[in-house]
DOVODO-714029 format. One record per residue (C-alpha): residue in one letter; x, y, z. Coordinates in steps of 0.25 Angstrom, whole numbers, plus 2048, in hexadecimal, padded with zeros to 3 digits. Example, Ala and Ser with C-alpha at 12.3 -4.5 7.8 and 13.67 -1.06 7.14 Angstrom:
2
ATOM | a | 831 | 7EE | 81F
ATOM | s | 837 | 7FC | 81D
end
This chain:
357
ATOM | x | 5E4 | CEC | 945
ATOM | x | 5DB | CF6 | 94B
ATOM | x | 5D4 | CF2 | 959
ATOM | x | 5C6 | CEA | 955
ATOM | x | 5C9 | CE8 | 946
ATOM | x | 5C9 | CDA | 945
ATOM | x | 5CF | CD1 | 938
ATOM | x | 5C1 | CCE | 937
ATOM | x | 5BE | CDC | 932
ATOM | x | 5C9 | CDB | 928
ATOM | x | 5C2 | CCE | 924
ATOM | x | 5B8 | CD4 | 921
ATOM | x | 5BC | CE0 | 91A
ATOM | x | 5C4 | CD7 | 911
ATOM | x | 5B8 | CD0 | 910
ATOM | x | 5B2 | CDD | 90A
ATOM | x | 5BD | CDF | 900
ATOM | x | 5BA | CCF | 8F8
ATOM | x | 5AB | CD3 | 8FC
ATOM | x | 5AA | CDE | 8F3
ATOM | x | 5B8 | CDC | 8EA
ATOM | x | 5B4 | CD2 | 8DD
ATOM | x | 5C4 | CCE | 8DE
ATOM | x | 5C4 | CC2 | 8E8
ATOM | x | 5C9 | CB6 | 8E5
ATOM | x | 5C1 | CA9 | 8E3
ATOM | x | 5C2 | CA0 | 8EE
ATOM | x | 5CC | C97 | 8EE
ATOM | x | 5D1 | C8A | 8F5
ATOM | x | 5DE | C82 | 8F7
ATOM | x | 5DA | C77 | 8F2
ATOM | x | 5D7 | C7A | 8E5
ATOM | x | 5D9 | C6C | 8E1
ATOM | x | 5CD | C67 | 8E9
ATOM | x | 5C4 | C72 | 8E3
ATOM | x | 5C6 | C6F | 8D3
ATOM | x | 5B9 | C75 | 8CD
ATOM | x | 5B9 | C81 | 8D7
ATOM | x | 5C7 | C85 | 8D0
ATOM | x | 5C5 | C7F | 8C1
ATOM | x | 5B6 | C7B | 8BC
ATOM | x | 5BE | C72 | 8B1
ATOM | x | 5C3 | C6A | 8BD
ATOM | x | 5B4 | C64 | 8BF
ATOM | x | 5B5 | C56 | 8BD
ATOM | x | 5C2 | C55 | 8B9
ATOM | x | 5C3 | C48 | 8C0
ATOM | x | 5B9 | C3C | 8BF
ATOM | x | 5AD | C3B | 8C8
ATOM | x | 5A7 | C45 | 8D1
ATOM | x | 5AE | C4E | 8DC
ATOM | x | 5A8 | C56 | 8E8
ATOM | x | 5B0 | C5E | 8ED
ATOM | x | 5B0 | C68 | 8FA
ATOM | x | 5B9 | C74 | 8FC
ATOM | x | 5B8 | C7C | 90C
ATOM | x | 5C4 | C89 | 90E
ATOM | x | 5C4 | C91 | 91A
ATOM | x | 5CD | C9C | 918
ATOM | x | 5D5 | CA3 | 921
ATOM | x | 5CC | C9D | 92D
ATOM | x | 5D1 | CA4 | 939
ATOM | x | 5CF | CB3 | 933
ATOM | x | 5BF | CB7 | 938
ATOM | x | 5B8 | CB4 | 92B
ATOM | x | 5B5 | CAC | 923
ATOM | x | 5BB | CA7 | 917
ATOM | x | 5B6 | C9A | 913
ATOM | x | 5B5 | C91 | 905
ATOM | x | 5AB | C86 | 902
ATOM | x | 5A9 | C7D | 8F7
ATOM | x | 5A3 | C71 | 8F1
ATOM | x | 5A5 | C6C | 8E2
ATOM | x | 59E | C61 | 8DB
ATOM | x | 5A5 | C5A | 8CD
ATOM | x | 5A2 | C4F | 8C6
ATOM | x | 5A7 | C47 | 8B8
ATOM | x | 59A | C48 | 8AD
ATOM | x | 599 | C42 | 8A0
ATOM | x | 59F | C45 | 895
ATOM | x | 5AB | C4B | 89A
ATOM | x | 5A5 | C55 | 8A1
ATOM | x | 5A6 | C5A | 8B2
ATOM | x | 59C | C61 | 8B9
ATOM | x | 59E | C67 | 8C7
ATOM | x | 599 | C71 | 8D1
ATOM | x | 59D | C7B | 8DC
ATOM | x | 59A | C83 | 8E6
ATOM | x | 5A1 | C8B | 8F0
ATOM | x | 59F | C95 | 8FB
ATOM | x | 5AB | C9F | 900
ATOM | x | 5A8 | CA9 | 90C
ATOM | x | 5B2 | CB2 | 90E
ATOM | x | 5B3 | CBB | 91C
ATOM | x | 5A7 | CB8 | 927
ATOM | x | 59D | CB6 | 91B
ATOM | x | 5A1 | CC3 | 915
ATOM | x | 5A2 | CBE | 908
ATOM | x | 59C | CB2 | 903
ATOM | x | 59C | CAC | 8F5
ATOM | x | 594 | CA0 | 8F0
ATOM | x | 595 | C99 | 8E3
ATOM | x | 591 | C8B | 8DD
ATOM | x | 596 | C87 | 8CD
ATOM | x | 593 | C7E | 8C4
ATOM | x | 5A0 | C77 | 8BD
ATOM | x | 5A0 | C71 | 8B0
ATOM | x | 5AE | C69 | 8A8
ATOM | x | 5AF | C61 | 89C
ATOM | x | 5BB | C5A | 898
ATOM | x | 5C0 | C5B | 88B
ATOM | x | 5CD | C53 | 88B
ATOM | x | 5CA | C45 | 891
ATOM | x | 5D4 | C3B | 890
ATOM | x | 5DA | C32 | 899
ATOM | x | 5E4 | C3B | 89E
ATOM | x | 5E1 | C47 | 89A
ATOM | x | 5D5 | C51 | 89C
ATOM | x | 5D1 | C61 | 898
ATOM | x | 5C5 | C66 | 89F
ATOM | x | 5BE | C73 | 89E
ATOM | x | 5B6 | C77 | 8A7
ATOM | x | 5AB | C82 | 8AC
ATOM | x | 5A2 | C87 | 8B8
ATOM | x | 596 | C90 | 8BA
ATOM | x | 591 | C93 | 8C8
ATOM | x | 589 | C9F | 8CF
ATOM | x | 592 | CA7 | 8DB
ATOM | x | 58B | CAF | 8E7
ATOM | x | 593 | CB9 | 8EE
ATOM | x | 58F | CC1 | 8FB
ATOM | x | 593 | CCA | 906
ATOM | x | 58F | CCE | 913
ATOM | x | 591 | CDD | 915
ATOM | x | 58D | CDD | 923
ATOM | x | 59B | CD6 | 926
ATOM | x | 5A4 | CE1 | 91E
ATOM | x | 5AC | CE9 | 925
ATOM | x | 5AF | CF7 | 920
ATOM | x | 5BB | D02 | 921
ATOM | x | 5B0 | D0B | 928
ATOM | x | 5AC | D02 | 932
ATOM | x | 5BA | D01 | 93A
ATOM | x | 5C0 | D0A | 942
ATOM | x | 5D0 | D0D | 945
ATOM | x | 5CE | D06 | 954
ATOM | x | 5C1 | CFE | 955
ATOM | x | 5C0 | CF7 | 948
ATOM | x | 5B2 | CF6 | 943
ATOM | x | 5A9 | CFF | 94A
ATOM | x | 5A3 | D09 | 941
ATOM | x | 597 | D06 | 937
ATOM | x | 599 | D06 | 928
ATOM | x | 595 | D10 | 91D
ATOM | x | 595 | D03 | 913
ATOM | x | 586 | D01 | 90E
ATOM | x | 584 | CF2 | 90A
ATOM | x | 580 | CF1 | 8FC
ATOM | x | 575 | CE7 | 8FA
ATOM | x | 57B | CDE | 8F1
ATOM | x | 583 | CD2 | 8FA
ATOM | x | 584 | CC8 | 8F1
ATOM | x | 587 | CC6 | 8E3
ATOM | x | 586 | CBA | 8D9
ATOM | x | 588 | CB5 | 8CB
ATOM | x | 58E | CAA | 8C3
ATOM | x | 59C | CA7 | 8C2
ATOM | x | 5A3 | C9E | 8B7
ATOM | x | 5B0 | C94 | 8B7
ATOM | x | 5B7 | C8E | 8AB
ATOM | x | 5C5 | C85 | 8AB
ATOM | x | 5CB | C7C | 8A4
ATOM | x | 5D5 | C6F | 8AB
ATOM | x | 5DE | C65 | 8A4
ATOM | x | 5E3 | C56 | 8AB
ATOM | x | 5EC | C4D | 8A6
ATOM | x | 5F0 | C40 | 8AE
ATOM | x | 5FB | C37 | 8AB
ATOM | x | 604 | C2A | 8B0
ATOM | x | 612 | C28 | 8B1
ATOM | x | 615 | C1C | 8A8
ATOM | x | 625 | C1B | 8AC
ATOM | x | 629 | C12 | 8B5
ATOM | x | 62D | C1A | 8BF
ATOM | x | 61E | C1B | 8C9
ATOM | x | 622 | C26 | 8D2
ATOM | x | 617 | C30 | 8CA
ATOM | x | 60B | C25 | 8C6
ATOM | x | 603 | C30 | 8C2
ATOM | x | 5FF | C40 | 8BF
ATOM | x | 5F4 | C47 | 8BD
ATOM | x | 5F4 | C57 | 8B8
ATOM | x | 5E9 | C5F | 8B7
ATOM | x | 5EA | C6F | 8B5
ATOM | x | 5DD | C78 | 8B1
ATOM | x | 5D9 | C89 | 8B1
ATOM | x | 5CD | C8F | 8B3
ATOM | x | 5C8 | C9C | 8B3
ATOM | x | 5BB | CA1 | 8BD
ATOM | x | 5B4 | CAD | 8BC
ATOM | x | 5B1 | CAD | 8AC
ATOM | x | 5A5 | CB7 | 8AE
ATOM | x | 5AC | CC0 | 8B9
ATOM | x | 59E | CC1 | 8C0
ATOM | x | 59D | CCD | 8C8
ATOM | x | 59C | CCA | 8D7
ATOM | x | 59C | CD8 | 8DC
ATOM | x | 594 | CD9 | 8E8
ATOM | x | 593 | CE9 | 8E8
ATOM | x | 587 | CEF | 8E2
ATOM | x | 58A | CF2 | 8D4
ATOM | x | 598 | CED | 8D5
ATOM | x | 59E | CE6 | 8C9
ATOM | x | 5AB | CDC | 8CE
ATOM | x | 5AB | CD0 | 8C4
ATOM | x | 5B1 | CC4 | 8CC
ATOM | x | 5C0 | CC3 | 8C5
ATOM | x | 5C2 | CB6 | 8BC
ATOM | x | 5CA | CAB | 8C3
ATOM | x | 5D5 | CA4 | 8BB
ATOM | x | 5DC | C96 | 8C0
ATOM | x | 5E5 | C8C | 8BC
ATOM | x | 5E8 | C7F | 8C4
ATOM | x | 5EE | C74 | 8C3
ATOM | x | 5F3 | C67 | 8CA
ATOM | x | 5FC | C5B | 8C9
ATOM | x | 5F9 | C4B | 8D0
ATOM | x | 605 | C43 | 8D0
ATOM | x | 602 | C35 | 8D5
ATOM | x | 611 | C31 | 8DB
ATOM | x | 612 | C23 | 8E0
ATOM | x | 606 | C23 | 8E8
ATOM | x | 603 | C31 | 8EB
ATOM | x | 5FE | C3E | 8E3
ATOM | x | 608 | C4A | 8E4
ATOM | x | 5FD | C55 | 8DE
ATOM | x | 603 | C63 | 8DC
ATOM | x | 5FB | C6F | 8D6
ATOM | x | 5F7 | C7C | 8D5
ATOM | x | 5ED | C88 | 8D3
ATOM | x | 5EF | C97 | 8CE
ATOM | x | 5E2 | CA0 | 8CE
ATOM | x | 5E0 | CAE | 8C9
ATOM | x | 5D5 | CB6 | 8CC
ATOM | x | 5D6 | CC6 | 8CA
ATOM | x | 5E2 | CCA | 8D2
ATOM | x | 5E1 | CBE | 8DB
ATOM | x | 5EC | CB2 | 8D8
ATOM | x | 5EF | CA6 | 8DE
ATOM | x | 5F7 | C9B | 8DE
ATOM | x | 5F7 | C8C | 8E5
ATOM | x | 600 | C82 | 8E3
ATOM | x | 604 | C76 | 8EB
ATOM | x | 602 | C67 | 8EA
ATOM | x | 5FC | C59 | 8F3
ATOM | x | 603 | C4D | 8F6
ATOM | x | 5F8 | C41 | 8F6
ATOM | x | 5FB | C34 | 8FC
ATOM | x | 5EE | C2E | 8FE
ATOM | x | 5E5 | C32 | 907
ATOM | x | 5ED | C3D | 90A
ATOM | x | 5F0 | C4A | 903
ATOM | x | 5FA | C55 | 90A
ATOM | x | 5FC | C63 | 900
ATOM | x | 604 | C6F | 900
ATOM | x | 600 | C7B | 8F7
ATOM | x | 603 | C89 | 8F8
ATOM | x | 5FC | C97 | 8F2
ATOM | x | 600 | CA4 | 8EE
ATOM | x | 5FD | CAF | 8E6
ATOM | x | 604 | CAE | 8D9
ATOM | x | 607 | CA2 | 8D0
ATOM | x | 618 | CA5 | 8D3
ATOM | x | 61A | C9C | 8E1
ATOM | x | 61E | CA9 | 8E6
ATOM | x | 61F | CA6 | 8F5
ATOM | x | 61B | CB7 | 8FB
ATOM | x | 60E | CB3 | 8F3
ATOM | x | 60B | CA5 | 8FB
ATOM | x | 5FD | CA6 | 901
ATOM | x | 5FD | C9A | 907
ATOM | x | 601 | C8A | 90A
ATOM | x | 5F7 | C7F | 908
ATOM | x | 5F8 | C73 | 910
ATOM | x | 5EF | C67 | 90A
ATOM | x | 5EB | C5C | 912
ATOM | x | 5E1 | C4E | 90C
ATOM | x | 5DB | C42 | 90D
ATOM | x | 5D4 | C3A | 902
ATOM | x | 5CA | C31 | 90A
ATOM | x | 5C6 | C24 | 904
ATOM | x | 5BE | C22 | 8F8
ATOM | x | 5B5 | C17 | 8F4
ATOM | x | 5AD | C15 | 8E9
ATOM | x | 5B5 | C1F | 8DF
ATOM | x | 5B3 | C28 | 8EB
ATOM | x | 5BF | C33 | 8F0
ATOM | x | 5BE | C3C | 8F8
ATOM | x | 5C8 | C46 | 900
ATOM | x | 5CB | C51 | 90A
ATOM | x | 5D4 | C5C | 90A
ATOM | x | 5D9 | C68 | 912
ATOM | x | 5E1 | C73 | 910
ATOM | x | 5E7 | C7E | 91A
ATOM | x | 5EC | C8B | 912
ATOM | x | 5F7 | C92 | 91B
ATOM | x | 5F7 | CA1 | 917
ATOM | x | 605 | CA5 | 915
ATOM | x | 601 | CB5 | 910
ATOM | x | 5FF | CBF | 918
ATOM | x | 5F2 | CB9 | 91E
ATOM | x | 5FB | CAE | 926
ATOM | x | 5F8 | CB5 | 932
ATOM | x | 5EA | CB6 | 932
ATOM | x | 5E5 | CAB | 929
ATOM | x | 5EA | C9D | 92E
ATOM | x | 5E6 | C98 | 920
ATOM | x | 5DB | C91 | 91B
ATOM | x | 5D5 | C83 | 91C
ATOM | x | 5CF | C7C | 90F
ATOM | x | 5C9 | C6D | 90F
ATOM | x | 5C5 | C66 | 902
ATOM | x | 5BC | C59 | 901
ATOM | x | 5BC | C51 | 8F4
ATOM | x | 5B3 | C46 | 8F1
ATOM | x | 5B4 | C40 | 8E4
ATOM | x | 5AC | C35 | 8DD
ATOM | x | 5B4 | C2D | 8D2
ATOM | x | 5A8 | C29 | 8CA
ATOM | x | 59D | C32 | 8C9
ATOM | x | 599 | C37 | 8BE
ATOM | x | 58E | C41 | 8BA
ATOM | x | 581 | C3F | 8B0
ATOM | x | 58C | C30 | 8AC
ATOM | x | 57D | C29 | 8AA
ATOM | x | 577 | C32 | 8A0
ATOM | x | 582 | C2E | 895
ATOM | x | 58A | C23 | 890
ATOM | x | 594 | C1E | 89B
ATOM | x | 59F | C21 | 890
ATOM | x | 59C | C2F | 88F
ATOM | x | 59F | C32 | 89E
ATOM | x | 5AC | C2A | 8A0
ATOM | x | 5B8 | C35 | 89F
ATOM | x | 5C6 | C2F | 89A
ATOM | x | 5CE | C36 | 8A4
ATOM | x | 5D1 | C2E | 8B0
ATOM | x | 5D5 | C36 | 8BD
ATOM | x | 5E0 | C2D | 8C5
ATOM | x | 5DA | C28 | 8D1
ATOM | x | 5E8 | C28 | 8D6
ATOM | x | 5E7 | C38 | 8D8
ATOM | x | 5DA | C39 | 8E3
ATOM | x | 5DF | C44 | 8EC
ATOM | x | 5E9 | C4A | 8E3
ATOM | x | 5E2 | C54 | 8DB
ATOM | x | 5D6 | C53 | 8D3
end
């Protein structure tokens, strides 16, 4: 590298590449799991009560930028077999270059309720606000062969910074719970759940060039996951596939929980064939549900990504932490209608708390 061009600089022009380039990926994080109406709007609700969850990534931490993920969700059981939810997130990607703000609205009904069995639809409408600082870019004219960065640019800063418009989610998530009535106890329980989702349905155009016309690519998923309940721990394998123009990734893994504690390994690549020149990276997990009281859970996650691409040497992976809170009996507008009316015939195993949910 050339005296006085810093990895900074490359930050930054990267940066001016997702900047002005419609083609980035959504924000993502490792666990999915503890993020369910960020991923799948038909997953609000899909267990009884209300849950709040909070959601921090820092990726790639020691590279100078910054590339960090917040976010907050609120769901809750309603009557009638219906969920409503809300979300927000923030992402900021390289020393503020790039920032992007958005809150939605979820909404689910469930259309198969019985006592093991579910089919929910679902959908989500919120507004999205993207800007960029152009006095942070770096352009090819501004460096030289020897000194890096000394010359001024010829770029001239349009005056639009920031774009917004509204963005809609649909999906769709089945659940089926069972027993095992033999008499052999080693499995007591299982719980399956598997849904899809597709983000993106109007394709807005988030361009933020004058007169620039780059419609946000549609975003398809499928998930799904599986809580064993083995003697007296949960053995919960699962896994995620997202497609989003000609980016593809796949995570797969699985967490052991003996109560408190949960410990998880997962893995993601690039492609759905477990191809190991694809790996990006190993996840470890790490938990701890803390005591409840009062139908009242809650429980603390972390996760450390170690980058195995070609990054490895510059990125020292990523952190995530995840907070879940969850309260067993809230239910939204219950006084305003007949107490029948609210009840749902599903029941969610207790016996599950820190597997997934």
């Amino acid at each position: 590298m050339t005296k006085g061009f810093k990895i900074k600089d490359l930050i930054l022009v990267f940066g001016l590449i997702i900047g002005l380039n419609s083609f980035a990926q959504d924000p993502n994080y490792s666990q999915f799991y503890n993020n369910p109406i960020y991923y799948n709007p038909a997953m609000t609700a899909i267990n009884n009560g209300m849950a709040f969850r909070m959601n921090a990534r820092n990726l790639w931490g020691p590279i100078p930028g910054r590339f960090n993920t917040y976010s907050a969700s609120l769901d809750a059981q309603s009557v009638y077999k219906m969920g409503l939810g809300a979300y927000a997130y923030s992402d900021v990607a390289g020393e503020g270059l790039l920032r992007t703000g958005a809150a939605y609205i979820t909404y689910s009904y469930r259309a198969i309720d019985s006592k093991n069995f579910i089919l929910q639809a679902g959908a989500s409408g919120g507004f999205v606000n993207k800007s960029i600082d152009y006095s942070k870019l770096v352009f090819s004219d501004q460096l030289d062969e020897t000194q890096g960065q000394v010359y001024n640019t010829n770029f001239i800063n349009p005056n639009r910074s920031s774009v917004q418009y509204a963005d809609f989610h649909t999906g769709i998530v089945a659940r089926f719970n069972g027993a095992n009535h033999k008499q052999s106890k080693v499995l007591k329980r299982f719980m399956v759940t598997t849904g899809a989702a597709l983000h993106h349905l109007s394709q807005p155009n988030d361009g933020l060039l004058n007169g620039s016309s780059n419609n946000l690519p549609m975003r398809l998923l499928f998930h799904g996951n599986v809580n064993l309940l083995i003697n007296e721990f949960v053995l919960a394998p699962g896994a995620i596939y997202e497609i989003q123009n000609q980016f593809k990734t796949f995570s797969v893994g699985v967490n052991f929980v003996n109560q408190p504690l949960t410990v998880g390994l997962w893995m993601r690549n690039r492609t759905g064939a477990l191809d190991g020149k694809q790996y990006d990276s190993f996840i470890f997990t790490a938990g701890c549900r803390l005591p409840e009281g009062n139908n009242f859970t809650w429980r603390v996650m972390y996760n450390y990504d170690i980058t195995i691409s070609r990054l490895k040497t510059s990125s020292y992976g990523t952190h995530e932490v995840s907070l879940v809170m969850e309260f067993g009996k809230k239910v939204l507008f219950e006084r305003y209608v007949k107490a029948r009316s609210s009840k749902r015939t599903y029941q969610c195993p207790k016996d599950f708390s820190g597997g997934f949910q």
